[in-house]
Each structure stands twice: as structure tokens, then as C-alpha cells.
C-alpha positions in Angstrom: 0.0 0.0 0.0 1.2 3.9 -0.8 2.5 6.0 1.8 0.0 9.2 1.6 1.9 12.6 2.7 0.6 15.5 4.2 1.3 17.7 1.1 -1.3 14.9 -1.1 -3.8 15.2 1.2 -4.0 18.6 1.1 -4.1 18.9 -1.9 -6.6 16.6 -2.8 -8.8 18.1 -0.3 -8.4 21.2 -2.1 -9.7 20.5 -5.5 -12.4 18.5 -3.4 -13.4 21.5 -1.6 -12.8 23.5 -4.9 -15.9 21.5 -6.6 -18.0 22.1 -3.6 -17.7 25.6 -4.3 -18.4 25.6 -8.1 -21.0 23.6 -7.3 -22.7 26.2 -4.6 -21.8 28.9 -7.3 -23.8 26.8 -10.1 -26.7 26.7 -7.7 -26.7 30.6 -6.5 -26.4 31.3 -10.3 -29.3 29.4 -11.2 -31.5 30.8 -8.1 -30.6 34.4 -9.1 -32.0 33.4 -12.8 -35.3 32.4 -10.9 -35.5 36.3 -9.8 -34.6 37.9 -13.0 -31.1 38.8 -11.8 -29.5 37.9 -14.8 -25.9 40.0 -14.7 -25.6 38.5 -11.6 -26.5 35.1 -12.3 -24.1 34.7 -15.2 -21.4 36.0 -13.0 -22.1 33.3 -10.4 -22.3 31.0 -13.2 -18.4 32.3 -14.4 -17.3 32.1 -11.2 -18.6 28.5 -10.9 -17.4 27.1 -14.4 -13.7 29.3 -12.8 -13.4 26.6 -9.7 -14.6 23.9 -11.6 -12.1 24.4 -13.9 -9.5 24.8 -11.4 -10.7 22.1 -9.3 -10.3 19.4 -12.2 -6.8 20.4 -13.0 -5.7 20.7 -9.6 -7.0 16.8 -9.1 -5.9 15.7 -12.7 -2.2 16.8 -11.8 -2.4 15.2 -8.6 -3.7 12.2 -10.0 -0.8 12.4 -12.9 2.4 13.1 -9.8 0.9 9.8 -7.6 1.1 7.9 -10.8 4.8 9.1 -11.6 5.1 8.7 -8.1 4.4 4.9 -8.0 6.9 4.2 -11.7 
């Protein structure tokens, strides 16, 4: 079994906690759009689709370095 290090860990829990926040920006966005707020509703929405992306990277390369880690 892989040794897990504190600098994995918290990294992982950052692009984990980086998709819970897209995700609560997604969901602001589309209750503003209920309102009629619409400038502010597609800014939530950019602000979501912003973590998501960086969420996914941020877990892609971590999954890429524990791979290379393994070789």
C-alpha cells in the first residue's frame, strides 16, 4: 500500500473543496436566474465554471504526480 503525505492530502482536499464551491456557485447562479437577476446570475455561473475548472486540474495533476510517483 502507498504511503500518503501531508502535502497529497491537502491537496486533494483542495480541489475536493474547490468543486463544492463551483457547485454552490452553479446553484446561486441558477436561483438568481429564478429572480430575474440575470448579470448577476451569469457571473455566479463564471465564477462556478472558474473553480470547476480549477478544481479538475488541480485533481488531474495530482492524480498524474501519484502515478509518476508509483513508476
Amino acid at each position: 500500500m502507498a504511503k500518503i503525505d501531508a502535502k497529497s492530502v491537502i491537496v486533494c482536499g483542495i480541489g475536493v473543496v474547490l468543486l463544492g464551491v463551483s457547485i454552490y456557485f452553479f446553484l446561486l447562479g441558477v436561483s438568481l436566474m429564478v429572480d430575474y437577476h440575470v448579470a448577476p446570475s451569469l457571473l455566479a455561473a463564471a465564477i462556478g465554471f472558474a473553480c470547476l475548472s480549477a478544481s479538475i486540474t488541480l485533481l488531474r495533476s495530482w492524480i498524474i504526480s501519484r502515478a509518476v510517483e508509483k513508476e
